[in-house]
C-alpha positions in Angstrom: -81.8 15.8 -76.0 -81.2 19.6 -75.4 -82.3 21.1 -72.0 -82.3 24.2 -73.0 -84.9 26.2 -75.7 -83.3 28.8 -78.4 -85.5 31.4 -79.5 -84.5 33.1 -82.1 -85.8 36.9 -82.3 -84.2 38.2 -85.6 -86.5 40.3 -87.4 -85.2 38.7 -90.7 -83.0 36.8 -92.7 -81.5 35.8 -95.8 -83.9 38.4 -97.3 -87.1 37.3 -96.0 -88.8 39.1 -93.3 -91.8 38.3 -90.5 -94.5 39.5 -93.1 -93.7 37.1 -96.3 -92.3 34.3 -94.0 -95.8 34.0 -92.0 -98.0 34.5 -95.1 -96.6 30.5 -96.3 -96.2 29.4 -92.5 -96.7 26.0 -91.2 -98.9 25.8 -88.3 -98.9 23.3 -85.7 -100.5 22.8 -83.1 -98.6 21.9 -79.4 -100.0 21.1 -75.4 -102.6 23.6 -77.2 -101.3 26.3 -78.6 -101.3 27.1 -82.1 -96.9 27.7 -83.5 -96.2 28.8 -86.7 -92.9 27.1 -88.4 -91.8 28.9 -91.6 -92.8 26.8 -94.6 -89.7 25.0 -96.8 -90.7 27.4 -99.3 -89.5 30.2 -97.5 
């Protein structure tokens, strides 16, 4: 287990940016608060 938390802020990749990746995103749901994880699809 990693004590540590990486947050990656790229603004895309591979092509795909913010606006198509959060339009197929996967939303969980974590200590109450809603994350979006890009889809497989994307």
């Amino acid at each position: 287990m990693a004590d540590e938390i990486l947050v990656d802020l790229t603004k895309s990749g591979s092509g795909v940016d913010y606006a198509d990746a959060i339009r197929n995103a996967i939303y969980r749901e974590i200590e109450g608060v809603r994350i979006p994880f890009a889809a497989p699809q994307t």
